[in-house]
Structure formats: structure tokens, C-alpha cells
N, C-alpha and C positions, 0 to 999 in steps of 0.2 A: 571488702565484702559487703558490709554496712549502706556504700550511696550504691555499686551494684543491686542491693536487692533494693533499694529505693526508686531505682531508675526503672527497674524490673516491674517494680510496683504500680508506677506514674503509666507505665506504658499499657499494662491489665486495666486498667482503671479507665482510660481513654480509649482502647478499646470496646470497653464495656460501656462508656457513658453516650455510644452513638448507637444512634439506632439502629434497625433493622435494614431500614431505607437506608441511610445514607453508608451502610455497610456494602448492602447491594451496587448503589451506584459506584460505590469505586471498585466492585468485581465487575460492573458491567463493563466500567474506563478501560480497565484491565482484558477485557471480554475474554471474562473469566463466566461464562455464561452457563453451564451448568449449575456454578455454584450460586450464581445470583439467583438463579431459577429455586435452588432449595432453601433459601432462607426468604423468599417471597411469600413463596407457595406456603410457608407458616403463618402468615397474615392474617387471621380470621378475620371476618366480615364487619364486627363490631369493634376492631383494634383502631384507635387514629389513627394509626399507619396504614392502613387500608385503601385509601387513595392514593397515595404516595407509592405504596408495594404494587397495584394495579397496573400504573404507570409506566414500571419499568420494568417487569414483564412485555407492555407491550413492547417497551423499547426493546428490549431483549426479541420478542417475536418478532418484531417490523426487522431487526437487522437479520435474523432468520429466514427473512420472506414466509414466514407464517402469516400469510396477512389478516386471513378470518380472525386467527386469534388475535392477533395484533389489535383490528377493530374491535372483540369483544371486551379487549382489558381496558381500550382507553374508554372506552364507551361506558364501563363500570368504576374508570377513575372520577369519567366526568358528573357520572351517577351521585357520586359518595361527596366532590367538590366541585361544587361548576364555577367557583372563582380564580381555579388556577387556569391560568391564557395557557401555558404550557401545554396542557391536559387537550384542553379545546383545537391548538396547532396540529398534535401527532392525529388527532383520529381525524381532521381532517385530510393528514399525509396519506393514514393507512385509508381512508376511501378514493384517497387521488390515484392509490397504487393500485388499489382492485380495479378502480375504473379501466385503466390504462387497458388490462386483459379480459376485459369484460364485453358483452354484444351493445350495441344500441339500447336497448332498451332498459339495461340493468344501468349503463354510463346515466344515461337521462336522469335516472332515480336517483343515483350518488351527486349527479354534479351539484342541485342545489343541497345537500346535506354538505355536501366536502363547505361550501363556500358559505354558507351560515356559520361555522363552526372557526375559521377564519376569520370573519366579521365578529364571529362573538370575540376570538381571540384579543382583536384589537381594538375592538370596545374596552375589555380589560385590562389592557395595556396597551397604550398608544403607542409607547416608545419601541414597542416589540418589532422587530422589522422580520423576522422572520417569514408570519403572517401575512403581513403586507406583498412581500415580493412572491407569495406562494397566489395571491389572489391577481397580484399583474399579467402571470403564467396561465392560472384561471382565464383572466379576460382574452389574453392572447388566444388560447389553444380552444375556448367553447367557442361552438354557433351562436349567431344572437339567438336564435329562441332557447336557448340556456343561459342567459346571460353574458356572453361573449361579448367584448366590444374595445374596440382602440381605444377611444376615447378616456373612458374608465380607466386602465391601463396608464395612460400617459398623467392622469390626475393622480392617480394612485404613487407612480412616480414621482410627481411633484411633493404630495407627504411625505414621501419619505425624504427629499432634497432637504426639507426642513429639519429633518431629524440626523441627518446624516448628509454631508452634500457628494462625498463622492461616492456614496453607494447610491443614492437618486440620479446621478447622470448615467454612473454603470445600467440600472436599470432603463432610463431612456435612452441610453444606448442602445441594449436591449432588443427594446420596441421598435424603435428604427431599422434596426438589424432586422428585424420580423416582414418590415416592410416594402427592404430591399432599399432603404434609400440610405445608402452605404455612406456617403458625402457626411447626410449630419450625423450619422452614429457615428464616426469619426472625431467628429466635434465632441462629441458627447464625450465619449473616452479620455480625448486628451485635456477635457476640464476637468476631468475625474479625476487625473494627475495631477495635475494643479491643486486641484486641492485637497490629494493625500498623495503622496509617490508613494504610499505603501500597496498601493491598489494598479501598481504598473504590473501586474501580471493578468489584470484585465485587458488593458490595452495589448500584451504579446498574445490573450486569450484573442480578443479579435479580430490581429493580422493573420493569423495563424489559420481560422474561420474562413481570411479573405484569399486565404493561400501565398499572404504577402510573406514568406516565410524567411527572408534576410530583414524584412523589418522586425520580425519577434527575435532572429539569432543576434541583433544587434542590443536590445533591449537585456538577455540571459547572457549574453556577454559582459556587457555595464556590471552588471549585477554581482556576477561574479570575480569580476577585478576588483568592486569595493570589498567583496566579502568573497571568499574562495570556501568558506564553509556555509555557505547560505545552500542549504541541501535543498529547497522549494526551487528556485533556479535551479539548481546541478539537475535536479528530476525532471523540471520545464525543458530544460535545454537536449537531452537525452529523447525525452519526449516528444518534442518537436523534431528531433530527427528522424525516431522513427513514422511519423506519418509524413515528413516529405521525402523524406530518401536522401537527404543532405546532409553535409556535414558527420559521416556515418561511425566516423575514427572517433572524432570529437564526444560523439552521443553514443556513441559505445563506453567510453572512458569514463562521461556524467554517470550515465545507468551505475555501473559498477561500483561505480563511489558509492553513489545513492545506497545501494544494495551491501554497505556494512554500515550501513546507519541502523537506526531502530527510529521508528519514524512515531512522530508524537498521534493522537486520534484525530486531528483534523489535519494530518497531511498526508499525501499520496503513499498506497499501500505498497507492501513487498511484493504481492502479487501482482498487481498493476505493473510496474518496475522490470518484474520479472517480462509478462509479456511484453513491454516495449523495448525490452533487450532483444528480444525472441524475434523479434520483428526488423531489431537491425540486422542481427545474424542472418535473415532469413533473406535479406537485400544484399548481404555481403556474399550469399552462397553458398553459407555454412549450414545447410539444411541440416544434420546431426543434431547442431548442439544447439539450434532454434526448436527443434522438436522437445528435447530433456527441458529447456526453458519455459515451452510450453504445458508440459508436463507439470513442471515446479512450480507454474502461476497458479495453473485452476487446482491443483493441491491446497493452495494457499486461500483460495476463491474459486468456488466452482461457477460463479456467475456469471464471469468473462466470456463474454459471449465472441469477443474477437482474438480470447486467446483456444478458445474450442473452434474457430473454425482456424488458423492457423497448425493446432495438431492436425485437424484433418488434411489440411496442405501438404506439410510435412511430413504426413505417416505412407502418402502413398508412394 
């Protein structure tokens, strides 16, 4: 009874000794997002938590597609600290996001804000890569008279080679990719292996882009013979079937596995999983039970935008 209530003790105690923030972020991990929302929102203004609570809020609103607020909390993160790179990344995210659905004119206004705030990011930490590769997207996707430019873009890649070498060739891959000159984003790739084979799901990302789609089922094969519970493959391999129409028995069978896992926050979601089941189904001509799959995705995600036009396929 005695180490019982000791342990009992040890566990109130460590509970209590973390903050309000890092209480939050492990309901957001959780996205347990109501409740990180109410123990934020106690924050007051003059708390040192206050930047840190700001934060993740907006992370909480950006995963919401709240974007306005999203902008306004990191914008008041960045208010209260403007030495966290972190803080300085997401509100450049959440203005990248508004941009996206915004007219001309209002894009123009955000694009240099989004990419100051980036720049500031990796002023403050160089080693951040996050930043870096958000401003290569930057150079790719703006006009020069917004700052737009290959050049930039391939340098920017080069930084990061040094800090990372197979996420800098993924990235000049990339760029190449952007270009159409397919030959050396090829090259690009398969130095990227080379110098990490943990990043070969780049490489089946690219064949897959080129519609080389037995060179990616060759690569989620490999993968899964070393490892048959390697669920990032089982989900690739399922997934590359549903957008080519191949191998549909095979990628019915990954999906399914996939779908009693519980999948960790940086791996592919349940509802994603769900619509690219939906989607073999839907090739196999089992319209019914593609439509309840599509059903069961944007339940899970109403953001699926290719699993809402699929129900509309299916419903009629």
C-alpha cells in the first residue's frame, strides 16, 4: 500500500511539475484539441507562458484550417518572443496558407511577409531545415517580381546539402522535378540513397510522380521482405495502388493491414488509408463498399478533397 501510494505520489507530482505548455502539447500530439484549447486559453498575457501557449493554439488552429486565427496567435507568439525560429516558421506557414486561397492582390501583400519570417527563421537557427525547404517552394512557386527564382532555390538546396546531404539532393531533386528535366532529378534521388536508404520512399515518391509505377512496387516490395511490419511501406505500397490501378489484390491487402494499426503523428492518417481503400474498391467495382469507405474517410477528415469527389462518384 505504502510504494502504491508513493508511486501515486511521484506520478501527481510530475504531473504538476509541467507546465501549462508542455501539458498542452502532448494533448495537441494526442489531438486532443478541445482540451489543449482550454488550458491555453488560461494563459494570461503577462504569464512566461504566454508565448509558448500562443503557439500552440495556433498549431491547434492551423491543423483546424482556422487560418486567420491561426495567423493571429503566432503573430502574438512572435509579439511576446521573437527568438523562437519555430514561432517565426508556422506564421510564415499560416500566411503561405491564406495566400494559397486568396486574390492577387492580397498573395502580393503575404508573399514578402511569409518569406521574411522564414529568413528570420533561419537566421535563428541555421540548422532548421524546415524553413529552408518552405522558402525553396517559395522561390519555385513566386514570379520574380515577388521574389521567385530557380537560382535561389538550387542555392538554398545546396545549404541544406551541407546540413543534411540526402535531404539537399531530395530537395534538388525537387527543383529539377519543377523543371521537367527528369534525367537529373533522377540522379538527384538516387544520391539521396546513397547517402541515407532511409529516404528510399523519396525515390518510389518520384517514380510514382513519373508514373514509373513497377519501379516504386519494386522498391515497397524490397521493403517489405526486410520488414513485413514496416506499415509506412504497407501504406506506400496500398497507396501506389490505388492511383495506378495495379497490383489491386496486393494493395487491398496493405490498405487493410495499415487500417488496424494506429498510426504514429508523422505517418499517414486513417482517413487517408480509408479513401485509398475506397479507391481500390472503387477499380474493383465494388461501388457499395467504396462509397461506406468514402463515407468513413472524410468522417475521419473532412478535408479529402479526393475522397468528397469519390462519394459523389459513388452516390450516384
Amino acid at each position: 500500500m505504502i510504494l502504491r501510494f508513493l508511486l501515486c505520489l511521484c506520478v501527481f507530482e510530475s504531473a504538476f511539475a509541467q507546465s501549462k505548455v508542455e501539458q498542452a502539447q502532448k494533448l495537441y500530439e494526442s489531438r486532443k484539441y478541445p482540451e489543449a484549447i482550454s488550458l491555453l486559453s488560461a494563459v494570461k498575457k503577462d504569464d512566461k507562458e504566454f508565448a509558448g501557449a500562443q503557439y500552440w493554439l495556433g498549431r491547434v488552429a492551423y491543423d483546424q484550417k482556422r487560418l486567420d486565427d491561426a495567423e493571429e496567435f503566432f503573430e502574438e507568439a512572435v509579439d511576446a518572443d521573437e527568438k523562437a525560429p519555430e514561432y517565426h516558421n508556422w506564421l510564415a506557414n499560416a500566411y503561405a496558407e491564406i495566400a494559397q486561397n486568396a486574390n492577387v492582390f492580397k498573395q502580393g501583400l503575404l508573399a514578402p511577409k511569409m518569406k521574411a519570417q522564414w529568413e528570420k527563421a533561419v537566421e535563428l537557427s541555421p540548422d532548421y531545415l524546415e524553413p529552408r525547404k518552405s522558402l525553396i517552394q517559395f522561390y519555385l512557386q513566386a514570379p520574380g517580381f515577388m521574389g521567385g527564382s530557380i537560382d535561389k532555390a538550387k542555392e538554398t538546396a545546396k545549404q541544406i546539402m551541407k546540413i543534411n546531404v540526402a535531404e539537399g539532393h531530395l530537395q534538388m531533386g525537387n527543383i529539377y522535378v519543377k523543371q521537367k528535366n527528369i534525367q537529373e532529378a533522377e540522379k538527384e534521388f538516387l544520391e539521396m540513397v546513397k547517402a541515407d536508404p532511409a529516404y528510399i520512399s523519396g525515390l518510389a515518391g518520384f517514380y510514382i510522380g513519373q508514373k514509373q509505377y513497377d519501379k516504386a512496387f519494386v522498391i515497397f516490395d524490397d521493403a517489405l521482405k526486410k520488414d513485413p511490419q514496416d506499415m509506412r511501406s504497407t501504406y506506400l505500397f496500398g497507396r501506389t495502388s490505388a492511383v495506378s490501378g495495379l497490383r489491386l489484390e496486393r494493395g487491398e491487402e496493405c490498405l487493410r493491414k495499415y487500417l488496424t494499426y494506429t498510426p504514429k503523428s508523422n505517418e499517414p492518417s486513417l482517413g487517408g488509408a480509408n479513401m485509398r481503400l475506397a479507391q481500390i474498391m472503387e477499380k474493383k467495382g465494388n461501388k457499395a463498399e467504396a462509397k461506406k469507405l468514402y463515407e468513413t474517410a472524410l468522417k475521419l477528415d473532412a478535408n479529402l478533397k479526393e475522397a468528397t469527389e469519390g462519394l459523389q462518384r459513388t452516390s450516384k
